[in-house]
PDB file of N, CA, C and O in Angstrom, chain B, residues numbered from 101:
ATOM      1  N   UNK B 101      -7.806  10.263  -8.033  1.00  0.00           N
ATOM      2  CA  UNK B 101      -6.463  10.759  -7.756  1.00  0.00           C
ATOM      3  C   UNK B 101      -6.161  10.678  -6.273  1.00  0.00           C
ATOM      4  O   UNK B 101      -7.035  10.703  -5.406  1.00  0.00           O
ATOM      5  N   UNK B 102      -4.791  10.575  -6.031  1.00  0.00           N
ATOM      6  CA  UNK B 102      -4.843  10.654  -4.387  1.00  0.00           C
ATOM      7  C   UNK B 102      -4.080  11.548  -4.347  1.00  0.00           C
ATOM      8  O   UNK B 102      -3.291  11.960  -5.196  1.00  0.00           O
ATOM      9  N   UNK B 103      -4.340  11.941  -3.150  1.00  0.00           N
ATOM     10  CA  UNK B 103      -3.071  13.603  -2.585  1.00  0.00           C
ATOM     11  C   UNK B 103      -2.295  13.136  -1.663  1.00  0.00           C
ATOM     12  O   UNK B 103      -1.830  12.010  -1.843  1.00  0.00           O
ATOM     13  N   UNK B 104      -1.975  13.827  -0.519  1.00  0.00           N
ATOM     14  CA  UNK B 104      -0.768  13.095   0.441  1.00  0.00           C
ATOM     15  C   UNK B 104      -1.439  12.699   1.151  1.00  0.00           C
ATOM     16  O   UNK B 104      -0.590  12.132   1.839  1.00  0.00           O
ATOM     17  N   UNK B 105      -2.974  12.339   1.966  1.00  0.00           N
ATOM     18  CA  UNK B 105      -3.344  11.431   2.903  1.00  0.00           C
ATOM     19  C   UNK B 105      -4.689  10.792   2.459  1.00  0.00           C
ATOM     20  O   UNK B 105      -5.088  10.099   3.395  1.00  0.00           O
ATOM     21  N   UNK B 106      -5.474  10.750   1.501  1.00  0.00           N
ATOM     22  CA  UNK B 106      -6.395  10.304   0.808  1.00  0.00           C
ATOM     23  C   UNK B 106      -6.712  10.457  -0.160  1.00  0.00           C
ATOM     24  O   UNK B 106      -6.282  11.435  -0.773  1.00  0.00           O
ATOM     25  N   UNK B 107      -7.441   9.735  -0.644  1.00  0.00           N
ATOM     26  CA  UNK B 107      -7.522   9.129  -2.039  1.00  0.00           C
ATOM     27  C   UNK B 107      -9.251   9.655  -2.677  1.00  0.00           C
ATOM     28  O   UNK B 107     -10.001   9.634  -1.701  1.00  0.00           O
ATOM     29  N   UNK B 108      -9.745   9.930  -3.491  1.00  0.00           N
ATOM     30  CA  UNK B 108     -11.396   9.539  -3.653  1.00  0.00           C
ATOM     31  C   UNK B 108     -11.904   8.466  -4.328  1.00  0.00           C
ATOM     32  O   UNK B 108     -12.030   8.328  -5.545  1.00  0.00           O
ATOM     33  N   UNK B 109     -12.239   7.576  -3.275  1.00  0.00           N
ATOM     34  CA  UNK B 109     -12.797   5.696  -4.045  1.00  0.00           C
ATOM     35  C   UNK B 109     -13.836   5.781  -4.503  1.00  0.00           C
ATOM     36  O   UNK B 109     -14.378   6.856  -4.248  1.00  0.00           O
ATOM     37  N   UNK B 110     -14.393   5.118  -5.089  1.00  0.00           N
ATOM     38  CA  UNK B 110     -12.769   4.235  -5.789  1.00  0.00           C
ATOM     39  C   UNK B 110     -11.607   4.986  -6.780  1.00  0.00           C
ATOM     40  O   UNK B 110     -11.915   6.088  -7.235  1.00  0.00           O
ATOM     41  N   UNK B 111     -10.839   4.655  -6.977  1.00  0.00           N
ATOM     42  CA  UNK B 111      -9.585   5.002  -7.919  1.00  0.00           C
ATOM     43  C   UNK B 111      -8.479   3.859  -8.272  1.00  0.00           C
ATOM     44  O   UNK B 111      -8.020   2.809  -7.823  1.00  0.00           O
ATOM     45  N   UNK B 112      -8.362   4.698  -9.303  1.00  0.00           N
ATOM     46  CA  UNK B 112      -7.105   3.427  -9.931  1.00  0.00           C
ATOM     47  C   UNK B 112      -5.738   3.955  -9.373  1.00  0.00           C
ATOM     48  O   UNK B 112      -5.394   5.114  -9.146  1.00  0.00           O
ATOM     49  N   UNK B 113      -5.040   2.745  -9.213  1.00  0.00           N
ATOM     50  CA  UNK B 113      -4.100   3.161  -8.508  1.00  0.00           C
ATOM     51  C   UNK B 113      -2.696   1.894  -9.085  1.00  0.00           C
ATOM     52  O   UNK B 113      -2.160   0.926  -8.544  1.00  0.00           O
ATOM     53  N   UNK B 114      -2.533   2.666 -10.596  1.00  0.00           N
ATOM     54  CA  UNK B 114      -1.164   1.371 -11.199  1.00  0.00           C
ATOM     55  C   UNK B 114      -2.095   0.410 -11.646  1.00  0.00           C
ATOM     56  O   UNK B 114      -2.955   0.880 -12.391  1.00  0.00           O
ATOM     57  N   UNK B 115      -2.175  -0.761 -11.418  1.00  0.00           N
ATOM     58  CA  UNK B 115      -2.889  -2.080 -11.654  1.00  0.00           C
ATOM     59  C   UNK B 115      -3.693  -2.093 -11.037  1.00  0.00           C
ATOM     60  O   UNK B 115      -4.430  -2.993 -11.441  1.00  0.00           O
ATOM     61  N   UNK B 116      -4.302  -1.398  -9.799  1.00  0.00           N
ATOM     62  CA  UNK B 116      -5.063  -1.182  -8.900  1.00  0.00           C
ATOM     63  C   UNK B 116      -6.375  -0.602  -8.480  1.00  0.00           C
ATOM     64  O   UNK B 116      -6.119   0.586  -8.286  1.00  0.00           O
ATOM     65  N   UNK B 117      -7.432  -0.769  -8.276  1.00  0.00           N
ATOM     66  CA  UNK B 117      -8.511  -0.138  -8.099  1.00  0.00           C
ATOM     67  C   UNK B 117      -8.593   0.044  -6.362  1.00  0.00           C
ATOM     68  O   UNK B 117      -8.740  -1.031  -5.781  1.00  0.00           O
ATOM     69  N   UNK B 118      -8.556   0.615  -5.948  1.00  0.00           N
ATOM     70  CA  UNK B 118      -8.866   0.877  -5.127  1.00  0.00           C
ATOM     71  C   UNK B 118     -10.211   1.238  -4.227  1.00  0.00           C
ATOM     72  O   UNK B 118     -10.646   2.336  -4.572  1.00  0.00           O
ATOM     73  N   UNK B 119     -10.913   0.688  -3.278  1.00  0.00           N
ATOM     74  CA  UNK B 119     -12.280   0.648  -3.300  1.00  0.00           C
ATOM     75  C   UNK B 119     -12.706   1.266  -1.847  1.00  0.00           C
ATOM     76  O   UNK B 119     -13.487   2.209  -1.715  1.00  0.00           O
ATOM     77  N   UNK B 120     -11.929   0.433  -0.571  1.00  0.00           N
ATOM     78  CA  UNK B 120     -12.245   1.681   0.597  1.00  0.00           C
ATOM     79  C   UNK B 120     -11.146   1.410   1.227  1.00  0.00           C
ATOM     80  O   UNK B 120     -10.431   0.464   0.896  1.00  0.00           O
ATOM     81  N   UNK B 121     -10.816   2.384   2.432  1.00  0.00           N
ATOM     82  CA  UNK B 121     -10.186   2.255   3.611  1.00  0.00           C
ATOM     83  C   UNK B 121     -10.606   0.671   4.344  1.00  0.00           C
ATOM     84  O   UNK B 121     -11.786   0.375   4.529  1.00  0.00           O
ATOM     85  N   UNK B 122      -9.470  -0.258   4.716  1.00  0.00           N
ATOM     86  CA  UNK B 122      -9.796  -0.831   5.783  1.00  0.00           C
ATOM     87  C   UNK B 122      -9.031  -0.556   7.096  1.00  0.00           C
ATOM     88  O   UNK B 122      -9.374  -1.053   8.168  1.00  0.00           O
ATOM     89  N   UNK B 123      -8.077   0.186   6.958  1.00  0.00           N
ATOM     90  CA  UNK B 123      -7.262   0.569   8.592  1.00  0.00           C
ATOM     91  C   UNK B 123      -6.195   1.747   8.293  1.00  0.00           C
ATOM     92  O   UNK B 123      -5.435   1.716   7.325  1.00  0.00           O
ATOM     93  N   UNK B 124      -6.226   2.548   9.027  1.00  0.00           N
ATOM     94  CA  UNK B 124      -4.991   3.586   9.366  1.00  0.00           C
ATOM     95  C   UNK B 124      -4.607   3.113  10.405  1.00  0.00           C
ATOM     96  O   UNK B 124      -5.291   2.679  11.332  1.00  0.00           O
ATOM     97  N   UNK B 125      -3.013   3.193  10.266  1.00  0.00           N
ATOM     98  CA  UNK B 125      -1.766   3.348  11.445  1.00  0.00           C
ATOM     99  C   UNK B 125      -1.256   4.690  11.744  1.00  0.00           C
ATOM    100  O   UNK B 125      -1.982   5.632  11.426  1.00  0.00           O
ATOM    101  N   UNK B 126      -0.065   4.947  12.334  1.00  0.00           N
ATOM    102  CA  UNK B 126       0.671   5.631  12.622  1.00  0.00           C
ATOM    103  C   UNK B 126       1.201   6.321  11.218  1.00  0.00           C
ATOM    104  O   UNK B 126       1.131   7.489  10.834  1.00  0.00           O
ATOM    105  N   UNK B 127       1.681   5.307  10.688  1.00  0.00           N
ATOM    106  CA  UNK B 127       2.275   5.480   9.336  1.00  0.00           C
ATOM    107  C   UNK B 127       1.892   5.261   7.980  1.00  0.00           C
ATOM    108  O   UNK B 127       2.140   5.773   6.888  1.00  0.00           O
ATOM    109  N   UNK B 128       0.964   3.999   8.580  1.00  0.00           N
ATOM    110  CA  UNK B 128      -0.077   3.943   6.688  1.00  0.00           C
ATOM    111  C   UNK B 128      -1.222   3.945   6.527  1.00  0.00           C
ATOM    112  O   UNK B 128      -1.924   4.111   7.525  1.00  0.00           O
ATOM    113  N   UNK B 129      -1.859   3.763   5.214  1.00  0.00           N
ATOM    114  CA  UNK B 129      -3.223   3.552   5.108  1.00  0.00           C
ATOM    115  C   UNK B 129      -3.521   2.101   4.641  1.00  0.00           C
ATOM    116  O   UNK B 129      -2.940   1.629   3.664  1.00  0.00           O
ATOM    117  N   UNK B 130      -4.278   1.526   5.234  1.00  0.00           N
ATOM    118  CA  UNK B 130      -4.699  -0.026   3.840  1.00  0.00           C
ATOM    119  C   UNK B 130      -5.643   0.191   3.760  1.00  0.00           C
ATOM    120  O   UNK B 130      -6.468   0.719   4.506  1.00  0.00           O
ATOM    121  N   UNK B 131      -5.669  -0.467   2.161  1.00  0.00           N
ATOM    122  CA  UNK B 131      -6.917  -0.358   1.411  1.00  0.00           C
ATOM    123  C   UNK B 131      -7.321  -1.702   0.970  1.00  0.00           C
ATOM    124  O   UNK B 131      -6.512  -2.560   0.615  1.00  0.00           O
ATOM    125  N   UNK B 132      -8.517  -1.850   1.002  1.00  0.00           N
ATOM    126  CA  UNK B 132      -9.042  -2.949  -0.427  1.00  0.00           C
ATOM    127  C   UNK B 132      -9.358  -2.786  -1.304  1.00  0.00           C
ATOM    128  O   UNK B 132     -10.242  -1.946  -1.471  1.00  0.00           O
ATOM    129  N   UNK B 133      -8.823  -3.488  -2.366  1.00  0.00           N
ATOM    130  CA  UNK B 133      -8.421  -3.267  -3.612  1.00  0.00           C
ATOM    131  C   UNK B 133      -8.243  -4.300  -4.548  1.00  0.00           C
ATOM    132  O   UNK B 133      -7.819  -5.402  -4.197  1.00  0.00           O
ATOM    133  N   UNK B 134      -8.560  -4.005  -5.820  1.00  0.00           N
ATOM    134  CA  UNK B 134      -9.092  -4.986  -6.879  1.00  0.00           C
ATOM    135  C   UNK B 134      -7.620  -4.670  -7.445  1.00  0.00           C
ATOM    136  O   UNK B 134      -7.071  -3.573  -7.542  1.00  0.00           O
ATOM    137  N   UNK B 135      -7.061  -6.143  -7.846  1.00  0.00           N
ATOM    138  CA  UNK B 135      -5.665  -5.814  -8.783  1.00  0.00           C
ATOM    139  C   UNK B 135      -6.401  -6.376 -10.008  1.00  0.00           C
ATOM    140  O   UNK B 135      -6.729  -7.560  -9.942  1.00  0.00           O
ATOM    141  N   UNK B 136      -6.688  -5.718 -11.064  1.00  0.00           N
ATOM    142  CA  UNK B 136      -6.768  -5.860 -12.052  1.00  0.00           C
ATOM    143  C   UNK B 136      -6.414  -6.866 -13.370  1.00  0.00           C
ATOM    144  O   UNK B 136      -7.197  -7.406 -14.152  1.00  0.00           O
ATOM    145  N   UNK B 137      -4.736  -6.914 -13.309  1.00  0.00           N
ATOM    146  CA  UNK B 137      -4.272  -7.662 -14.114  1.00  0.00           C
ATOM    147  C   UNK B 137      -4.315  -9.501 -13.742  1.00  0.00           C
ATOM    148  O   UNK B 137      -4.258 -10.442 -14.534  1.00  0.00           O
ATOM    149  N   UNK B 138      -4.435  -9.500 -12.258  1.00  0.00           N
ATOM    150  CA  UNK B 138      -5.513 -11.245 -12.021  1.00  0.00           C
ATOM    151  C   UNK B 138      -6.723 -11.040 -11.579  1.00  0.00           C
ATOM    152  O   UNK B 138      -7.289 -12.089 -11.274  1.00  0.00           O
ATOM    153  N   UNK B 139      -7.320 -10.115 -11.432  1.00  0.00           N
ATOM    154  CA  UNK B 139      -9.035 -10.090 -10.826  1.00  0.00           C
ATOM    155  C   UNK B 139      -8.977 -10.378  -9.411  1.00  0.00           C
ATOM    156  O   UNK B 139     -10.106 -10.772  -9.120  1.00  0.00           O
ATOM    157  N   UNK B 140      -8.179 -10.387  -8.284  1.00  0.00           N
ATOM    158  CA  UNK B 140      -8.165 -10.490  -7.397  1.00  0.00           C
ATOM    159  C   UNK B 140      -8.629  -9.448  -6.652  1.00  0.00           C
ATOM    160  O   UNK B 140      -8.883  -8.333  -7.107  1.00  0.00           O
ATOM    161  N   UNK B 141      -8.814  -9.984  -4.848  1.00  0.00           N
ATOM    162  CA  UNK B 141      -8.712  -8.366  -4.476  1.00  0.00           C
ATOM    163  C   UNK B 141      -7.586  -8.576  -3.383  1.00  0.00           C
ATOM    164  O   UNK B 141      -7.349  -9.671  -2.872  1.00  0.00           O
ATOM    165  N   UNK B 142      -6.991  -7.530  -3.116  1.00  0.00           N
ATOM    166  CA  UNK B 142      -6.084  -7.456  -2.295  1.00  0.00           C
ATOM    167  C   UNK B 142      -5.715  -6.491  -1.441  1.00  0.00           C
ATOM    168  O   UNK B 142      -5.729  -5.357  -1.921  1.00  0.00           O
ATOM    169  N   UNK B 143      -5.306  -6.625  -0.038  1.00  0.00           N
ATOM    170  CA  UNK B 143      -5.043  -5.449   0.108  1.00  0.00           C
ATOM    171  C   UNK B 143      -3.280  -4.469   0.098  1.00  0.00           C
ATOM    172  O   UNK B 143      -2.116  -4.813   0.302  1.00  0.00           O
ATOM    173  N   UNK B 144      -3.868  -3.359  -0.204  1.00  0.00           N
ATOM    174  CA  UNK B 144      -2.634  -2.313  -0.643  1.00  0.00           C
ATOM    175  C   UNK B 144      -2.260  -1.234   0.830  1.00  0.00           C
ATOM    176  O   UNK B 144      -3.183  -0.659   1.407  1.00  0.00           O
ATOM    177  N   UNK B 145      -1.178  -1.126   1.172  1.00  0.00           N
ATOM    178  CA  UNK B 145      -0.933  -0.702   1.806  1.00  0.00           C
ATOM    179  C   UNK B 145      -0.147   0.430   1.510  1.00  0.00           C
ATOM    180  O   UNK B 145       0.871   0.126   0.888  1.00  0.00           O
ATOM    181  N   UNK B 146      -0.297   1.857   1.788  1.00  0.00           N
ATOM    182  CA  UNK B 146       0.830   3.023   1.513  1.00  0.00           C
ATOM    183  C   UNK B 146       0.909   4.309   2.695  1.00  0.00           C
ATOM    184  O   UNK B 146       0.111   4.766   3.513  1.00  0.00           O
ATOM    185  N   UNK B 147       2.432   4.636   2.270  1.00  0.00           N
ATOM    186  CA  UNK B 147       2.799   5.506   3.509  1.00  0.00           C
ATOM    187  C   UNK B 147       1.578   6.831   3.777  1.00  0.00           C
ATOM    188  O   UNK B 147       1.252   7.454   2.767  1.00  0.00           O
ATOM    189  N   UNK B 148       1.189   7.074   4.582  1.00  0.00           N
ATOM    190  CA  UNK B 148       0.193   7.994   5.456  1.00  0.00           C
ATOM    191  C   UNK B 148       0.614   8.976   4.481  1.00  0.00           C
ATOM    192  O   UNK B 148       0.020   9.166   3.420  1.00  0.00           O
ATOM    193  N   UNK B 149       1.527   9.524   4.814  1.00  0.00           N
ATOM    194  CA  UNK B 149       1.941  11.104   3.807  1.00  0.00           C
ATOM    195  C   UNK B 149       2.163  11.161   2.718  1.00  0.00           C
ATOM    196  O   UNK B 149       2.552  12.225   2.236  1.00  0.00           O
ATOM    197  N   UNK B 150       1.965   9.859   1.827  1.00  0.00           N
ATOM    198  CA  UNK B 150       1.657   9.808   0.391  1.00  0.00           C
ATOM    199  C   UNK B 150       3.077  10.214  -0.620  1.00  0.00           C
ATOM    200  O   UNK B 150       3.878   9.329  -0.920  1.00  0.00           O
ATOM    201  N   UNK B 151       3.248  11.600  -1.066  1.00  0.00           N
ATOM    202  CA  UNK B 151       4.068  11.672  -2.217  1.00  0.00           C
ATOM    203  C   UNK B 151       4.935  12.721  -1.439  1.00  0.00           C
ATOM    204  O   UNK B 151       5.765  13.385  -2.061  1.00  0.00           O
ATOM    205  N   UNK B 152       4.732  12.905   0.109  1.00  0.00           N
ATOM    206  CA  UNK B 152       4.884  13.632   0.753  1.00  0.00           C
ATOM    207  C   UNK B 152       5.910  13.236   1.686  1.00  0.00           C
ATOM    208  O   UNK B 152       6.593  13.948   2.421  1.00  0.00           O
ATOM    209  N   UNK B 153       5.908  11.861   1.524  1.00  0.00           N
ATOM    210  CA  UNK B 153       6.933  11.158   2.499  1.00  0.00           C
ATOM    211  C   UNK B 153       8.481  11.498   2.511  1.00  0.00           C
ATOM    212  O   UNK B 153       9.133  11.917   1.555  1.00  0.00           O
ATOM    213  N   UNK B 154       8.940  11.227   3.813  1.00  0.00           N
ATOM    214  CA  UNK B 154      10.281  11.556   3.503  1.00  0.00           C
ATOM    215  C   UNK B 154      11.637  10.013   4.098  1.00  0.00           C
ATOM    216  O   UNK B 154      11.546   8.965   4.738  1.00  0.00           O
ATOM    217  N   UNK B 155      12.752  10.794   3.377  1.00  0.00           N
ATOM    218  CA  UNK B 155      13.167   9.861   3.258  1.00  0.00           C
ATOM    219  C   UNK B 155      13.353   8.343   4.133  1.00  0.00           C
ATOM    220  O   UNK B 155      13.633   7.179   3.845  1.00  0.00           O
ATOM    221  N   UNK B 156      13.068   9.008   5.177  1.00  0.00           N
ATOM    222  CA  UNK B 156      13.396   8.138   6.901  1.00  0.00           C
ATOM    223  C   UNK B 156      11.734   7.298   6.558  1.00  0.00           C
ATOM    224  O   UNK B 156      11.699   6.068   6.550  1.00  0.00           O
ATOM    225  N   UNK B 157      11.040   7.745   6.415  1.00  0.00           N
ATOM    226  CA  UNK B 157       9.639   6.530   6.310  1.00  0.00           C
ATOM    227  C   UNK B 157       9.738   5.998   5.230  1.00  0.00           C
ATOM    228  O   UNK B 157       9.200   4.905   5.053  1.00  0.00           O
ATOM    229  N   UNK B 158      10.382   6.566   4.316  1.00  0.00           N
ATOM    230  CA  UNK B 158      10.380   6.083   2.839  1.00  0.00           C
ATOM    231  C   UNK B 158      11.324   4.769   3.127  1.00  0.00           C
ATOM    232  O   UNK B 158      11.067   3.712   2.550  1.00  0.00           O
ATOM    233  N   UNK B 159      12.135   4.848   3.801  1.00  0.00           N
ATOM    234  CA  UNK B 159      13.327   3.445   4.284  1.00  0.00           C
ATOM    235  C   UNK B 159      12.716   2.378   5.098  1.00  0.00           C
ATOM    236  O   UNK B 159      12.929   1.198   4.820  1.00  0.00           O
ATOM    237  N   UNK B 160      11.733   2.837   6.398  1.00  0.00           N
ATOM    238  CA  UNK B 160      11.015   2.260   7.289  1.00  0.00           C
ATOM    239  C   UNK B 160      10.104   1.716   6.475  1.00  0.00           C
ATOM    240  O   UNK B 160      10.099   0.512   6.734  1.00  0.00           O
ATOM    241  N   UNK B 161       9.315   1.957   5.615  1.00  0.00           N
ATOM    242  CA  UNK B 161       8.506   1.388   4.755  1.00  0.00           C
ATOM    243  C   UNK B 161       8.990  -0.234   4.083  1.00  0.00           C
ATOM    244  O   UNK B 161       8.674  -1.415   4.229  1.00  0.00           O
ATOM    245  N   UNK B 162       9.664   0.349   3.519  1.00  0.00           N
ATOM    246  CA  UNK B 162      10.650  -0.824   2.561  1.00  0.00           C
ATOM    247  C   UNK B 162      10.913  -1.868   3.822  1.00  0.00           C
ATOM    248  O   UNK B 162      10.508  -3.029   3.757  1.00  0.00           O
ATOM    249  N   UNK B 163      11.449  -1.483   4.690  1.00  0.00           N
ATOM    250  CA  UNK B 163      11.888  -2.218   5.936  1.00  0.00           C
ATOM    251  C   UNK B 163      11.243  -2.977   6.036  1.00  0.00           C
ATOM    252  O   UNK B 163      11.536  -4.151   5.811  1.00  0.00           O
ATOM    253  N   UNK B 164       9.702  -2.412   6.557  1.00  0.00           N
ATOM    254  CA  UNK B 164       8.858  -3.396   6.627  1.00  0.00           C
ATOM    255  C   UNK B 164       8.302  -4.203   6.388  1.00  0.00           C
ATOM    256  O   UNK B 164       7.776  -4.986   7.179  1.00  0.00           O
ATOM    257  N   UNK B 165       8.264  -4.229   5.027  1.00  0.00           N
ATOM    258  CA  UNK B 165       8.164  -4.865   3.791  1.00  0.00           C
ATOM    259  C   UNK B 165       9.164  -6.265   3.784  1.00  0.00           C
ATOM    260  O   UNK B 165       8.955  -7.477   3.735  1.00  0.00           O
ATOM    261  N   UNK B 166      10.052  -5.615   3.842  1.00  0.00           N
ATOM    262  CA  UNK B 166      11.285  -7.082   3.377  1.00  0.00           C
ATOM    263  C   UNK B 166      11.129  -7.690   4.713  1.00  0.00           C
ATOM    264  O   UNK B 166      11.602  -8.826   4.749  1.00  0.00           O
ATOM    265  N   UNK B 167      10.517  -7.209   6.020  1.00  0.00           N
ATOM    266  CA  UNK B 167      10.581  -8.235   6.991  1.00  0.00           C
ATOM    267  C   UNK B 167       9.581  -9.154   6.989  1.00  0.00           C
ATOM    268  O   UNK B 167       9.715 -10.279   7.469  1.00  0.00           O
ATOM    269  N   UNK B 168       8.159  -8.574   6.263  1.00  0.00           N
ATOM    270  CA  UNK B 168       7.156  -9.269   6.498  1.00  0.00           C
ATOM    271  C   UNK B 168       7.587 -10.604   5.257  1.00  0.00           C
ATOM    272  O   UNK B 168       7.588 -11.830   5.371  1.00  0.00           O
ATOM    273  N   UNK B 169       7.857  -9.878   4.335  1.00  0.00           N
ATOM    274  CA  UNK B 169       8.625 -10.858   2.788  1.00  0.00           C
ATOM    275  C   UNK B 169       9.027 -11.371   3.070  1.00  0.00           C
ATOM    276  O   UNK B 169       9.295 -12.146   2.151  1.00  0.00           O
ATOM    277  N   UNK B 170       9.819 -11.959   4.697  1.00  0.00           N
ATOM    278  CA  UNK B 170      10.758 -12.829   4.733  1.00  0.00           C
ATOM    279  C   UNK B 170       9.916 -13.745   5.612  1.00  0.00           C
ATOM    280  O   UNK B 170      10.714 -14.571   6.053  1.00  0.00           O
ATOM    281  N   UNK B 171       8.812 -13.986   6.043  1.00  0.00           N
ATOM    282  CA  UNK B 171       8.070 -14.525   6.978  1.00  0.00           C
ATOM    283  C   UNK B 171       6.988 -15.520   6.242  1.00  0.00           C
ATOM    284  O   UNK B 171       6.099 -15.139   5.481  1.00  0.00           O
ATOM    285  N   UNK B 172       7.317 -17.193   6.722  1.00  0.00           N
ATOM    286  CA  UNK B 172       6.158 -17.737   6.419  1.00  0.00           C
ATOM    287  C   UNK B 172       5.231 -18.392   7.365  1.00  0.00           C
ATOM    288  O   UNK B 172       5.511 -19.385   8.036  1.00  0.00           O
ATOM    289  N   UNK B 173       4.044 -17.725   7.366  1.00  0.00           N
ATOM    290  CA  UNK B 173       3.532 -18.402   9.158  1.00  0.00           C
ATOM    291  C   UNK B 173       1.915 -17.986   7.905  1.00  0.00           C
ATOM    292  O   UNK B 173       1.814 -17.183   6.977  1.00  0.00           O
ATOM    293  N   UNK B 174       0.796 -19.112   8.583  1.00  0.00           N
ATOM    294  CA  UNK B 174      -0.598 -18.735   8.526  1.00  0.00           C
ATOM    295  C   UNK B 174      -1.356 -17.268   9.356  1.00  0.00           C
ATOM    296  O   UNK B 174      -2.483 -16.876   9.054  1.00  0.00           O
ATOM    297  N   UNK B 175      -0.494 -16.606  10.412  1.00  0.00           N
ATOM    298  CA  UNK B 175      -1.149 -15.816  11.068  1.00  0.00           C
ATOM    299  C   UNK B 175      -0.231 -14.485  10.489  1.00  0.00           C
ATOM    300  O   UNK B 175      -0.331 -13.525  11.253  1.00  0.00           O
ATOM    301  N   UNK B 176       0.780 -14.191   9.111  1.00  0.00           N
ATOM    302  CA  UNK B 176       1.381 -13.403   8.723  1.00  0.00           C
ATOM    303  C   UNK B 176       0.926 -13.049   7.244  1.00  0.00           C
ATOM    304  O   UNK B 176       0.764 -13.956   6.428  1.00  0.00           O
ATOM    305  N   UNK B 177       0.763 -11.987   6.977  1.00  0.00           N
ATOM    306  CA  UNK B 177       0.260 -11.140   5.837  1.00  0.00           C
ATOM    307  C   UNK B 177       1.577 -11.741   4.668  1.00  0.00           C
ATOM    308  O   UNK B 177       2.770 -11.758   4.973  1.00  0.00           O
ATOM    309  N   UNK B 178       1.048 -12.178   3.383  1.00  0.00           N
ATOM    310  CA  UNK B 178       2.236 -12.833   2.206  1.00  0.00           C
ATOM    311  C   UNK B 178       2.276 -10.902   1.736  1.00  0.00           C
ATOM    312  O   UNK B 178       1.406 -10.037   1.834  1.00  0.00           O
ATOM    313  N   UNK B 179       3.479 -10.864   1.309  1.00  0.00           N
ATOM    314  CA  UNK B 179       3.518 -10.073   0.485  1.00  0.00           C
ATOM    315  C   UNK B 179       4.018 -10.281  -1.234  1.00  0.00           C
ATOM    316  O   UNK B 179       4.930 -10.998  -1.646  1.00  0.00           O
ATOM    317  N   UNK B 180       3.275  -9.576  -1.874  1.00  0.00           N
ATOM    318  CA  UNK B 180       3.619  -9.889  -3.323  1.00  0.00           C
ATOM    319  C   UNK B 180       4.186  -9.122  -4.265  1.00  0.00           C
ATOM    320  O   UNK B 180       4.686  -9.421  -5.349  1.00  0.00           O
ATOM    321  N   UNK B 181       4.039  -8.054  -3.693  1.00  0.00           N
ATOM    322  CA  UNK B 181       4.844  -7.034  -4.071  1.00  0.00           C
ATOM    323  C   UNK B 181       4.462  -5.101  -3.413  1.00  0.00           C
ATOM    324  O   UNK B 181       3.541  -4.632  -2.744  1.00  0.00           O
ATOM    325  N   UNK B 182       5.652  -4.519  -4.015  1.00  0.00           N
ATOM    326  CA  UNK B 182       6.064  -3.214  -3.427  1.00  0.00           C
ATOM    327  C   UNK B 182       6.892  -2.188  -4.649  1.00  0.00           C
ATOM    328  O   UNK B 182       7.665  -2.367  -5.591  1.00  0.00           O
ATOM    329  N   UNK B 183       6.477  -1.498  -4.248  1.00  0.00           N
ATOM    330  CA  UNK B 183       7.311  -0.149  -5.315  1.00  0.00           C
ATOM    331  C   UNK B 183       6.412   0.837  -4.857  1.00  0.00           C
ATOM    332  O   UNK B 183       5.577   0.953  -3.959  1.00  0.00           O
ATOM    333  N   UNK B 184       6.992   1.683  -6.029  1.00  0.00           N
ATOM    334  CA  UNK B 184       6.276   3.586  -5.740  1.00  0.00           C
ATOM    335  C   UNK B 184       5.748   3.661  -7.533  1.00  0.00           C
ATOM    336  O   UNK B 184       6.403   3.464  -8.557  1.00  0.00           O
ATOM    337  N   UNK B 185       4.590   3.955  -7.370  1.00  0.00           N
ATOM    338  CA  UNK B 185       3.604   4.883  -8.582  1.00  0.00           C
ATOM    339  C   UNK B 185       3.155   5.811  -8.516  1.00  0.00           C
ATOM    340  O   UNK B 185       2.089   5.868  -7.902  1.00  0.00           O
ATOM    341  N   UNK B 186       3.754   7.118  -9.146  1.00  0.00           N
ATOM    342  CA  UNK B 186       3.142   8.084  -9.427  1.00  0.00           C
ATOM    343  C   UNK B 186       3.752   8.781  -8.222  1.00  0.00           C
ATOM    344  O   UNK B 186       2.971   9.675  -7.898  1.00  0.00           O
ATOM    345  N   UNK B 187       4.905   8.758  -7.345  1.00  0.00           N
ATOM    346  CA  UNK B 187       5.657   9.429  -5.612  1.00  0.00           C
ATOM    347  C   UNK B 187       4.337   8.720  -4.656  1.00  0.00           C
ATOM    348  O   UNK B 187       3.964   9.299  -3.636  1.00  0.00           O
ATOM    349  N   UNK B 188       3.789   7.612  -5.041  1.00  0.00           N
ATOM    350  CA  UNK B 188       2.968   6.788  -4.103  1.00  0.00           C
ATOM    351  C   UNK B 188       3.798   5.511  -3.776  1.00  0.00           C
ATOM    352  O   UNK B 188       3.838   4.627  -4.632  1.00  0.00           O
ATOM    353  N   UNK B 189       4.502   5.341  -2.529  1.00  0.00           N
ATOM    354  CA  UNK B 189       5.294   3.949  -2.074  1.00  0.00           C
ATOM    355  C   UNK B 189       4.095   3.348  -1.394  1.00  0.00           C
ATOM    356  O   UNK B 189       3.420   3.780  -0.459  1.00  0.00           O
ATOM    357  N   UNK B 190       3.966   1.848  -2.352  1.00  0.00           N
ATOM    358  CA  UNK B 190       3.360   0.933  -1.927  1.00  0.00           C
ATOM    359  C   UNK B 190       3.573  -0.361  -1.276  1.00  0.00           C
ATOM    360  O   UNK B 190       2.610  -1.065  -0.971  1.00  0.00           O
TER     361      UNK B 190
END
């Protein structure tokens, strides 16, 4: 299960397994993480304050998201997708 700033790994998380921390920011956590439904691993990124977030990061989030979504370069993170599971924005 996760609460508003950590998780206990591994955990499932949607399609997601979740396995450890690889970096905290200011604002998020990433994780590595097994997506399930292709066997991949990937990493998942979600807001620091979890289900706790409010609306102004909850926007900055998304933000960030559609900017990186709009970027194609070898030295830029693809994104494949984003939503919220469970008041978790991913």
């Amino acid at each position: 299960n996760l609460d508003n700033t950590q998780a206990t790994l591994p955990c499932r998380f949607g399609d997601y397994v979740l396995e450890k921390v690889l970096g905290r920011g200011g604002m998020g956590v990433v994780y590595l993480a097994t997506q399930s439904n292709l066997n991949r691993q990937v990493a998942v990124k979600m807001i620091r304050s979890g289900a706790l977030a409010s609306d102004d990061e909850v926007i900055r989030f998304y933000a960030e998201a559609r900017s990186a979504g709009s970027l194609m370069h070898p030295a830029i993170i693809t994104i494949y997708h984003c939503g919220e599971h469970e008041g978790h924005h991913f």
